[in-house]
C-alpha positions, 0 to 999 in steps of 0.5 A, a space after each residue: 395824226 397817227 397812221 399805222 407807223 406814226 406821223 407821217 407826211 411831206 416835211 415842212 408842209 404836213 408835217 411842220 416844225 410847229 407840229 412836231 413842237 406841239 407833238 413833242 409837248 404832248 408825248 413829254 407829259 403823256 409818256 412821263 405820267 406812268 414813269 415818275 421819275 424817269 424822264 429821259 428820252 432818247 430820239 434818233 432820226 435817219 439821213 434826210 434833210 428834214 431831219 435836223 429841222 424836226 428834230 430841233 422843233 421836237 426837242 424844244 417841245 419835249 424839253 419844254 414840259 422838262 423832259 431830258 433829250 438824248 441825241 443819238 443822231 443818224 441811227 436806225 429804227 431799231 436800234 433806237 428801239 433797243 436803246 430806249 430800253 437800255 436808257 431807262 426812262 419814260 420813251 423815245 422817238 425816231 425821226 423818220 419816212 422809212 421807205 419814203 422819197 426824201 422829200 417825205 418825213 415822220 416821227 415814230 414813237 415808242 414807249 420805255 419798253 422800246 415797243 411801238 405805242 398802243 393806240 390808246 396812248 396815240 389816241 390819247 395824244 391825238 386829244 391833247 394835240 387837238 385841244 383848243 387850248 394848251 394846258 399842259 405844263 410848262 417846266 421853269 428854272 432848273 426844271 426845263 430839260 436838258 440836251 445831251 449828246 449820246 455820242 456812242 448809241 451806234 457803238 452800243 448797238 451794235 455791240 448788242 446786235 453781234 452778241 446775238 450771232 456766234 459766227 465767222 464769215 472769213 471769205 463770204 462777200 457779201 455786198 450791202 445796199 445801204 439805200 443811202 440811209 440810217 444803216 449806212 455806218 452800222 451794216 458794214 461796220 456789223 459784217 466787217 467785225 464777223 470777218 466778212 468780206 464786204 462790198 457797199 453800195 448807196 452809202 453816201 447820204 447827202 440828204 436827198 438821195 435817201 431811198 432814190 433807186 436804191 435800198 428794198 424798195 429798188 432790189 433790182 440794184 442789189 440783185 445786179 450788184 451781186 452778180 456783178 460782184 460774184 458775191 455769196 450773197 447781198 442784203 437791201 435795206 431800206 431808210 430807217 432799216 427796219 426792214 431788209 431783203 436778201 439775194 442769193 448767190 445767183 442774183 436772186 432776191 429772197 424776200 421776207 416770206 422766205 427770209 422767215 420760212 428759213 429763219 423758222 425752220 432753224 429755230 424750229 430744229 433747235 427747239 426755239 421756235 415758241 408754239 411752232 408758229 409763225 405770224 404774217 400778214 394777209 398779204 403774205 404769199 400763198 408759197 408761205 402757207 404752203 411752206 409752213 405746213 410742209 414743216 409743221 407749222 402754224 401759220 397766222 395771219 393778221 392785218 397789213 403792217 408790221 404793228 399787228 404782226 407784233 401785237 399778235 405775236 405778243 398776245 399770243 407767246 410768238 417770238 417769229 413774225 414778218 411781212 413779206 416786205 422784209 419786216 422781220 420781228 425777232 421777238 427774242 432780241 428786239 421789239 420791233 422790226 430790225 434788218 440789220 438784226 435779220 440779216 445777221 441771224 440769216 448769214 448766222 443760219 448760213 454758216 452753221 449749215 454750212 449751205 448756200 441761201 439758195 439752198 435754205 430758201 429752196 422750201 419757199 416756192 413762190 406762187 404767182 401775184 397780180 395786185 391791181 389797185 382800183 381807184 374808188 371815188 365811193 369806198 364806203 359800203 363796198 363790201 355791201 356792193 352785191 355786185 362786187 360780192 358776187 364777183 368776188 364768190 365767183 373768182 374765189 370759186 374758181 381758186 378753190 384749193 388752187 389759189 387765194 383772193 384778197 380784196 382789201 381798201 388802202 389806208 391811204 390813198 382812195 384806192 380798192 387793192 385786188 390781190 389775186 394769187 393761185 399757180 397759173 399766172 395768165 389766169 390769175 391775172 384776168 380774174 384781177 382785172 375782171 374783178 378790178 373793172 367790176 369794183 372801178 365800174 361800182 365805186 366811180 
């Protein structure tokens, strides 16, 4: 049931009303069983049309076992996070595919303290759901749940979000691409009340429009849009905006491993940057690495997605981490990845220095990339395959100190991922390929 970021799957074919009415049935009893008492739950949901459908199926589920539900309506990720603290009861959920096509939908939960859940509860919930029969209690009378409409958890936030920052940006234009989704309101509203100028584009939701050639998974439409604007500089969020990319005042994009090098330089200059250190995943351009130990850095790495960056930065005291799509984990203010949160502590960054984001960024060099995905009938064993571990010794000999090689399965598709990064890109790219014909050729 559970991938790396909830419930996942087309709406209404995998994923089903009658599977979010039983899901919300199994989360009701498990997040109440440590909250005694508190049995108040806050979902939120982003702009597709499938959206209002699970909602109502997850709602009778939670309700169901006697659970209070707390409407925020179109809201982002984090910010249903944040305010599944401030509610103070057993959990939450947000309706949402993040950066998936329309037609996609999802179901994010997340526990009373406003964090993603531990796999052993996912895991646990996954029992219940498959049980052969449901046994799980069924409120009667004055016991069944109640609805309530939470009319100004936008408001809320984003009070929250701008006592963070202490800045003005009186005459930056700046231009905001809301990907048609669950930022369209909050991001503009945010960067008109710190005074700046503000140029949005992909803000008019219709159900079907949300991520579709707009938003950080399409950053060429935000690049164009602020040279074309002559803006100072653009952000690009995605869906359910957990996640955000920046462009500068050229049009260039700046991704999530600048964003955190700027970011982490900062805190570190102000002494608040915990253990001096930065987390990021495996994926993470080798011009992070290479920036982080230019300013002292330790750089830590762990596994692709943005729940082992923050599992990592919790078991470890760090209060920075990231991934280079643009999840960026501000442990400080939030507890989980929060774009709009980013992009405001990034133009914070810029109007106390008084400098350009091309001018922050210019400590991040971008080494080259090639990543070329190998389809794999046969992925089990792989890494036993002598003949694709000698390949993979002899290309990562020939990188040494010069570049990195990773080779890694996809969580979701039948698909080997060859990563391949170093300083000379025609290079980089026939040791890829080579190596991909070597694993396609072994795993057929």
């Amino acid at each position: 049931m559970f991938g790396t970021d909830g419930i996942r799957g087309i709406a209404n074919r995998e994923l089903t009303p009658e599977i979010a009415y039983k899901m919300g049935r199994v989360a009701g009893y498990v997040l109440t069983k440590s909250r005694k008492g508190k049995n108040a739950f806050l979902l939120g949901r982003d702009t597709r049309i499938s959206g209002p459908m699970l909602e109502g199926a997850l709602v009778a589920g939670l309700t169901s076992v006697g659970i209070n539900v707390h409407l925020a309506g179109v809201i982002t990720t984090p910010a249903t996070a944040y305010l599944i603290k401030e509610l103070d009861g057993c959990g939450g959920a947000v309706i949402s595919a993040s950066h998936n096509a329309f037609h996609d939908n999802g179901i994010k939960f997340f526990s009373a303290d406003g964090f993603k859940l531990p796999d052993s509860v996912e895991e646990e919930m996954e029992s219940l759901f498959f049980a052969a029969e449901d046994k799980l209690p069924r409120a009667e009378g004055e016991a069944v749940g109640s609805v309530y409409t939470d009319a100004t958890a936008g408001e809320r936030y984003l009070e929250y979000l701008l006592s963070t920052v202490s800045c003005c940006l009186n005459g930056v234009k700046i231009v905001l691409d809301c990907a048609n989704g669950a930022a369209y309101r909050l991001a503009p509203a945010a960067f008109s009340a710190l005074g700046a100028s503000v140029i949005t584009i992909n803000n008019q939701p219709n159900g079907i429009n949300i991520n579709r050639q707009c938003g950080s998974t399409h950053p060429e439409t935000i690049c164009q849009a602020v040279r074309h604007h002559q803006a100072h500089l653009g952000f690009t969020f995605d869906g359910d905006a957990d996640r955000v990319l920046a462009v500068d005042e050229t049009g260039k994009l700046v991704d999530g491993d600048a964003i955190m090098i700027v970011l982490a330089k900062y805190l570190q200059e102000k002494g608040r940057l915990k253990n001096n250190a930065l987390v990021a995943t495996v994926m993470s351009n080798l011009g992070l690495e290479i920036a982080a130990q230019k300013l002292g850095l330790k750089l830590l790495r762990t596994k692709v997605g943005d729940r082992y960056v923050l599992e990592e930065m919790l078991a470890g005291g760090y209060n920075l981490g990231g991934e280079q799509s643009g999840h960026i984990i501000l442990l400080d203010h939030n507890t989980t990845g929060d774009g709009l949160l980013t992009a405001l502590h990034l133009a914070f960054v810029m109007a106390e220095k008084g400098q350009t984001l091309a001018e922050l960024a210019a400590d991040f060099i971008r080494y080259p990339q090639v990543l070329v995905n190998c389809r794999a009938a046969k992925r089990e064993g792989w890494e036993q395959n002598q003949r694709i571990q000698q390949a993979m010794q002899e290309v990562q000999a020939k990188l040494e100190g010069r570049g990195r090689l990773l080779v890694r399965p996809s969580g979701t598709e039948p698909l080997i991922r060859v990563m391949v990064e170093g300083e000379d890109e025609a290079e980089i790219k026939a040791l890829a390929e080579n190596l991909a014909a070597i694993i396609t050729e072994e795993l057929a």
